[in-house]
N, CA, C and O atoms as CSV, one atom per row, in Angstrom:
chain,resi,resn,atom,element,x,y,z
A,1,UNK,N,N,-148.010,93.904,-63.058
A,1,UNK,CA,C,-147.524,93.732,-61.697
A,1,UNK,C,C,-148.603,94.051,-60.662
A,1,UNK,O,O,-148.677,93.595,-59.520
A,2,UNK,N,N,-149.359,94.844,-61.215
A,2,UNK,CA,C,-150.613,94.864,-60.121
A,2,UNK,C,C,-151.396,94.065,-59.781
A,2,UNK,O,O,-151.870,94.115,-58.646
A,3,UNK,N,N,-151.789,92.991,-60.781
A,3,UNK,CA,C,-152.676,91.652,-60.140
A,3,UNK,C,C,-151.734,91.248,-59.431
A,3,UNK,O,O,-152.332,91.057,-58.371
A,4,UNK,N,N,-150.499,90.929,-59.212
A,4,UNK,CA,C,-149.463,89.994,-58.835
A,4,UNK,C,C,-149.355,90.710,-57.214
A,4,UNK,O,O,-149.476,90.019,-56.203
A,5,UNK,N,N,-149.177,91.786,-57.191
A,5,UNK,CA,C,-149.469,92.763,-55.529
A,5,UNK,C,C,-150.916,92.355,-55.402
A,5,UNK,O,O,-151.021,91.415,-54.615
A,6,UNK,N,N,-151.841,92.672,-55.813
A,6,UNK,CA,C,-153.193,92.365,-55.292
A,6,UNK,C,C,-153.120,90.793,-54.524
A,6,UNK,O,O,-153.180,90.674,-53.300
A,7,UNK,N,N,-152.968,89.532,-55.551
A,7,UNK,CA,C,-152.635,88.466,-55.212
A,7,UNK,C,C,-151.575,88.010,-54.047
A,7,UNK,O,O,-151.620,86.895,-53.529
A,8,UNK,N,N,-150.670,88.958,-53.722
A,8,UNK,CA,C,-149.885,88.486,-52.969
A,8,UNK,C,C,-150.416,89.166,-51.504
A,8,UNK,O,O,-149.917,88.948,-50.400
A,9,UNK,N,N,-151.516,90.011,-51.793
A,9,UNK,CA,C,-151.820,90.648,-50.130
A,9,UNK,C,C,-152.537,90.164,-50.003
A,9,UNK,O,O,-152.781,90.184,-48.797
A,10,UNK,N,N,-153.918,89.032,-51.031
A,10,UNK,CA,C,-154.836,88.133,-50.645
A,10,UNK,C,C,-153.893,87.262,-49.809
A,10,UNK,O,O,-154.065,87.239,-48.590
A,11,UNK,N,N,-152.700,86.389,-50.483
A,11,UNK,CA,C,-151.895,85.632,-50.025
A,11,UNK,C,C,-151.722,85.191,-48.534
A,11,UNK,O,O,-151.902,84.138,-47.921
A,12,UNK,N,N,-151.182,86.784,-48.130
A,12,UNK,CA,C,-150.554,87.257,-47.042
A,12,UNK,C,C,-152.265,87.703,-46.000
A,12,UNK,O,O,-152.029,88.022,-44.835
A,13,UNK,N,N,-153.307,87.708,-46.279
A,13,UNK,CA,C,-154.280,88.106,-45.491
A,13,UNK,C,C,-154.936,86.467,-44.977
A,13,UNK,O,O,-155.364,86.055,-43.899
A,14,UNK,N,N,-154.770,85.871,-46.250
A,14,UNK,CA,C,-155.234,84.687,-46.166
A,14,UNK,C,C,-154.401,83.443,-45.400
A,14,UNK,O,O,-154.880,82.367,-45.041
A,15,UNK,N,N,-153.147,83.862,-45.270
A,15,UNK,CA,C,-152.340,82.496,-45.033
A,15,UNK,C,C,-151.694,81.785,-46.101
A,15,UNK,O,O,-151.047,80.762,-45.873
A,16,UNK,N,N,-151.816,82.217,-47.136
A,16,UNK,CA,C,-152.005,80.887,-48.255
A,16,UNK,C,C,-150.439,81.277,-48.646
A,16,UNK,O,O,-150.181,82.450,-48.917
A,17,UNK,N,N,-149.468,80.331,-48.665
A,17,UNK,CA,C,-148.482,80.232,-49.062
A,17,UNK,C,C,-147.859,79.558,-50.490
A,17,UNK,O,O,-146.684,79.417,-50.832
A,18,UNK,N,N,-148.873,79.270,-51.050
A,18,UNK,CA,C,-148.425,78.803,-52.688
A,18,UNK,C,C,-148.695,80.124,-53.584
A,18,UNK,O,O,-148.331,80.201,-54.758
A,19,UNK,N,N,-149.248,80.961,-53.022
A,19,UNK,CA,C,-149.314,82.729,-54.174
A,19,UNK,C,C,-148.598,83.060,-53.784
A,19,UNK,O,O,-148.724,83.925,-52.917
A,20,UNK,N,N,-147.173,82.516,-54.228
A,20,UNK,CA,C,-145.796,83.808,-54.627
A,20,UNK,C,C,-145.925,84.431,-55.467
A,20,UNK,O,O,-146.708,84.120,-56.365
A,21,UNK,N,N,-145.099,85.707,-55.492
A,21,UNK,CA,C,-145.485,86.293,-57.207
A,21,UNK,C,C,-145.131,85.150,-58.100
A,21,UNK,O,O,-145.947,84.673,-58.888
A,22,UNK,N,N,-143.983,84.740,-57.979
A,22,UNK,CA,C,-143.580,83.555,-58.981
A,22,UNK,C,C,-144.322,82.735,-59.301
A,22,UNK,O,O,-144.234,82.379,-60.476
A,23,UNK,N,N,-145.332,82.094,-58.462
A,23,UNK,CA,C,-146.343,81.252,-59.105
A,23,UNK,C,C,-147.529,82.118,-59.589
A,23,UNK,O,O,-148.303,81.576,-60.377
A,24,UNK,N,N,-147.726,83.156,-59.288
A,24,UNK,CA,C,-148.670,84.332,-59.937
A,24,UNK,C,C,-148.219,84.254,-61.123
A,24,UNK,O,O,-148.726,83.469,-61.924
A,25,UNK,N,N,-147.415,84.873,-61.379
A,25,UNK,CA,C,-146.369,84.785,-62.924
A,25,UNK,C,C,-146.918,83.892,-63.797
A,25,UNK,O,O,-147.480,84.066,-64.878
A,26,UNK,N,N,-146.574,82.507,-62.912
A,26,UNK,CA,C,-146.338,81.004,-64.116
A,26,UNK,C,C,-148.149,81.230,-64.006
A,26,UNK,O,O,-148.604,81.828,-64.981
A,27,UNK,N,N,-148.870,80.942,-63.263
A,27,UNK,CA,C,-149.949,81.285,-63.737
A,27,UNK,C,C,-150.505,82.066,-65.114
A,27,UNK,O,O,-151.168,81.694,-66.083
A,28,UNK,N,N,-149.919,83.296,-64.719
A,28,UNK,CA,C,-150.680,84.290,-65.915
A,28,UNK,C,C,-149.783,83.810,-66.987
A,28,UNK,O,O,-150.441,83.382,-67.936
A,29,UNK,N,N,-148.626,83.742,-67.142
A,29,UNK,CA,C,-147.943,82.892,-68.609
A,29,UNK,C,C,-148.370,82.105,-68.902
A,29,UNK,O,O,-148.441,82.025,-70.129
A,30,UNK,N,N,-149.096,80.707,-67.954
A,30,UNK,CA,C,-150.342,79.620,-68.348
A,30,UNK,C,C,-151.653,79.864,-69.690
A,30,UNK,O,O,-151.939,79.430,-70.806
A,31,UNK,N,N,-152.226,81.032,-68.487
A,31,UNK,CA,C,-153.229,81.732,-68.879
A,31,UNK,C,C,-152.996,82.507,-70.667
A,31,UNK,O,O,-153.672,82.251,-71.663
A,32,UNK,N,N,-152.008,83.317,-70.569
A,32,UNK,CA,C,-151.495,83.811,-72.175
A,32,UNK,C,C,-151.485,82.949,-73.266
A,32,UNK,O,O,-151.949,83.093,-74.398
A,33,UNK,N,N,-150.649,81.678,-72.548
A,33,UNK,CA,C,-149.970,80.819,-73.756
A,33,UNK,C,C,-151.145,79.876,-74.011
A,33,UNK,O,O,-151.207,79.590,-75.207
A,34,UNK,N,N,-152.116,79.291,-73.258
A,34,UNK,CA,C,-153.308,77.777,-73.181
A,34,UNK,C,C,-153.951,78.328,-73.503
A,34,UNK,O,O,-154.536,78.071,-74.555
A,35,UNK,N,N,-154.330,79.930,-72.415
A,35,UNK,CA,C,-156.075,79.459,-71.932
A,35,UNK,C,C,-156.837,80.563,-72.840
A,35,UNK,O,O,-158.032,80.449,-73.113
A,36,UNK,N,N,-155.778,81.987,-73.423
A,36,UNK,CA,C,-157.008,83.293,-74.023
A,36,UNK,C,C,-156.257,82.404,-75.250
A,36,UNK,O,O,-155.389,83.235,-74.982
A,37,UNK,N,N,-155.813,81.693,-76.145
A,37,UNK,CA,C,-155.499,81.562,-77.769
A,37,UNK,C,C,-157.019,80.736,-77.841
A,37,UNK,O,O,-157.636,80.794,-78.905
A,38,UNK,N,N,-157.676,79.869,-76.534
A,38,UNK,CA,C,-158.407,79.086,-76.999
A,38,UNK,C,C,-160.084,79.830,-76.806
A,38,UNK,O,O,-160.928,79.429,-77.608
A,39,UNK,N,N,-160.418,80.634,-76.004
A,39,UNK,CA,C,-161.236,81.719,-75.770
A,39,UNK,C,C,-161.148,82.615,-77.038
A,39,UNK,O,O,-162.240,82.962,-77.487
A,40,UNK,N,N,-160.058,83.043,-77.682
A,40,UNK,CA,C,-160.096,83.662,-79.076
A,40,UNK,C,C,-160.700,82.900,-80.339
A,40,UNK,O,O,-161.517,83.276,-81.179
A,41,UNK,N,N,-159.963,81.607,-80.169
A,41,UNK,CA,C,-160.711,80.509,-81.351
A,41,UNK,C,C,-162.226,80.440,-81.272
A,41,UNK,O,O,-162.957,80.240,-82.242
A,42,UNK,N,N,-162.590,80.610,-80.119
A,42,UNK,CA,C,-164.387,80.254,-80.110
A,42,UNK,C,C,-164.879,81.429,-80.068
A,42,UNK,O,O,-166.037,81.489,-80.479
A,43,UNK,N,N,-164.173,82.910,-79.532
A,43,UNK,CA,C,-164.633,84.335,-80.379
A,43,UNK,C,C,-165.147,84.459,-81.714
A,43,UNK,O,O,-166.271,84.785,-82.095
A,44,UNK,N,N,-163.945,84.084,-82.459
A,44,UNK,CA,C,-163.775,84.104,-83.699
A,44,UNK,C,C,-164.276,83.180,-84.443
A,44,UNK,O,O,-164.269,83.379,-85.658
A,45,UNK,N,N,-164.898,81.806,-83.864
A,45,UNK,CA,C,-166.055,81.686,-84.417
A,45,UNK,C,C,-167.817,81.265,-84.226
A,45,UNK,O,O,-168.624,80.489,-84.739
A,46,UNK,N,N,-167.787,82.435,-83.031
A,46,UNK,CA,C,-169.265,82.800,-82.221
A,46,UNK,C,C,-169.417,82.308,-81.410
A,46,UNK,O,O,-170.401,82.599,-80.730
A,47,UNK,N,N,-168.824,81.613,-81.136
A,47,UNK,CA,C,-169.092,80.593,-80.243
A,47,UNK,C,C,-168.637,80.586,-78.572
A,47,UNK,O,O,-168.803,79.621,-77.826
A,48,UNK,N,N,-168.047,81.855,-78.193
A,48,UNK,CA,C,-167.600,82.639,-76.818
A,48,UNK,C,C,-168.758,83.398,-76.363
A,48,UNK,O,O,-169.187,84.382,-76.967
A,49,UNK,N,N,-169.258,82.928,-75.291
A,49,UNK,CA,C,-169.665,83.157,-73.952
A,49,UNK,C,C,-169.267,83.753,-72.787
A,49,UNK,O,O,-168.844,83.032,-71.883
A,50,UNK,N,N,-169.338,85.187,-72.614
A,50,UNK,CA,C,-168.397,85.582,-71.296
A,50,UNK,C,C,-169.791,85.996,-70.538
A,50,UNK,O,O,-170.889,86.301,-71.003
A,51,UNK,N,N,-169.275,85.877,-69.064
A,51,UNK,CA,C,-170.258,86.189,-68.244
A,51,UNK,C,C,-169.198,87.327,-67.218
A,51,UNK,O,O,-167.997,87.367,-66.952
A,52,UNK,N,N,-170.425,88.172,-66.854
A,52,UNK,CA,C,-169.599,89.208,-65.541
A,52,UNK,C,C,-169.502,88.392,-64.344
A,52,UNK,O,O,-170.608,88.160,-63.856
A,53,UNK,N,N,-168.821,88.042,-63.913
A,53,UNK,CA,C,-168.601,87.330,-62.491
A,53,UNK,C,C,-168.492,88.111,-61.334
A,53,UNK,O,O,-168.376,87.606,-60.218
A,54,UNK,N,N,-168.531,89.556,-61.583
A,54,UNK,CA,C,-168.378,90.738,-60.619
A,54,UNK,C,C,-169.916,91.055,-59.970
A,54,UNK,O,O,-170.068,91.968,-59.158
């Protein structure tokens, strides 16, 4: 729930009215179910690349 508050005070600082929590949500359920099973497959076989973006 804390990315989802973080995201929603960018939201609210920014104007931006499509970051409800609810679409925060369907996002990160996106993210769980697509996007880390396929980042694990190329872990697991060497082939993952992460970079610090910070």
């Amino acid at each position: 729930d804390l990315i989802v508050e973080r995201i929603a005070g960018r939201a609210a600082a920014e104007g931006r009215v499509d970051d409800t929590p609810e679409t925060v949500r369907a996002r990160l359920r996106v993210y769980a179910e697509q996007t880390a099973p396929v980042a694990d497959h190329f872990a697991a076989i060497g082939k993952l690349v992460t970079v610090d973006g910070v």
